[in-house]
Wavefront OBJ file of the C-alpha trace (Angstrom):
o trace
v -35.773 -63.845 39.583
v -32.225 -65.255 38.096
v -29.368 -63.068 39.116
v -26.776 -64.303 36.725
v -23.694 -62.976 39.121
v -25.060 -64.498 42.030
v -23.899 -67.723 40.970
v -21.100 -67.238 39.639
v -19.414 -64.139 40.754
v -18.280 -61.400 38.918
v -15.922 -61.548 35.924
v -12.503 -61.905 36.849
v -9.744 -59.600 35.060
v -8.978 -62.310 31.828
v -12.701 -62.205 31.498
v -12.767 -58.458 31.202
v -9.970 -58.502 29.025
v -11.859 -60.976 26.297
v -14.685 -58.585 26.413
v -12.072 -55.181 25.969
v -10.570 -57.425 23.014
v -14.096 -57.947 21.606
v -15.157 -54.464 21.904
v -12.151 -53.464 20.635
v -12.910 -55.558 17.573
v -16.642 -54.338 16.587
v -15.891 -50.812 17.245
v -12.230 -50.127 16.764
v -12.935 -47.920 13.821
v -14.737 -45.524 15.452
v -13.535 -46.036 18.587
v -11.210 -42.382 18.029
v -13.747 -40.739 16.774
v -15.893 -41.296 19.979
v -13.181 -40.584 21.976
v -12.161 -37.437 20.471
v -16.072 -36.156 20.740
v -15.959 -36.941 23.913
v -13.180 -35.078 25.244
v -14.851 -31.975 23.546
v -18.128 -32.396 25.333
v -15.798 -32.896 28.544
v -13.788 -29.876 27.729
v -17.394 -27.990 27.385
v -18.827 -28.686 30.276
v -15.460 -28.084 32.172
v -16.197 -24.511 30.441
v -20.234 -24.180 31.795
v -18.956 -25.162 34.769
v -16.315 -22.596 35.264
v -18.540 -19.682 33.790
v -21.032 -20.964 36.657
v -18.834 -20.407 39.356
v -17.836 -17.180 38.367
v -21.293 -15.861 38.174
v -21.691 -16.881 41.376
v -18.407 -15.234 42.787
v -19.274 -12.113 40.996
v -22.701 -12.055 42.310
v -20.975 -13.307 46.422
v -18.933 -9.980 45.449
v -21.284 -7.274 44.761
v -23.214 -8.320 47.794
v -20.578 -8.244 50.077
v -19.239 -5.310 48.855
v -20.224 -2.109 51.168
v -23.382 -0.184 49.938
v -22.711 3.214 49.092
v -25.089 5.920 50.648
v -25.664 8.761 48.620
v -24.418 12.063 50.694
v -27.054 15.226 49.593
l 1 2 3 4 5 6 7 8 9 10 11 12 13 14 15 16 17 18 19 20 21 22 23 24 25 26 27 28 29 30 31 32 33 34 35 36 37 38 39 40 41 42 43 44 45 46 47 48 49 50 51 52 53 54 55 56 57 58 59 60 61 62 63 64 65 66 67 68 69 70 71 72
């Protein structure tokens, strides 16, 4: 097997840099537009996270809250 990193290391910080600059380049055009969706799928799941944890504090609630015998 040829593990090209194991030869050479991995890429320093000018070397990432070329390849930001390059990315940069093919996709800066949509590059916003990526971003922006992204941020609303982030802000989503922020949301179906938070309406998980309140079912489950609702449902923690109601069973430790005292049962209520019914008095004939």
């Amino acid at each position: 097997m040829f593990f090209p990193f194991a030869y050479f290391g991995m890429p320093g910080p000018l070397e990432l840099i070329v390849i930001g600059l390059i990315i940069l380049l093919l996709f800066g055009n949509r590059l916003p537009s990526v971003m922006r969706s992204m941020g609303r799928g982030i802000v989503e799941f922020k949301k179906g996270v938070q309406g998980i944890e309140d079912e489950i504090d609702g449902a923690a609630d109601k069973q430790d809250a005292p049962k209520e015998e019914k008095k004939e």
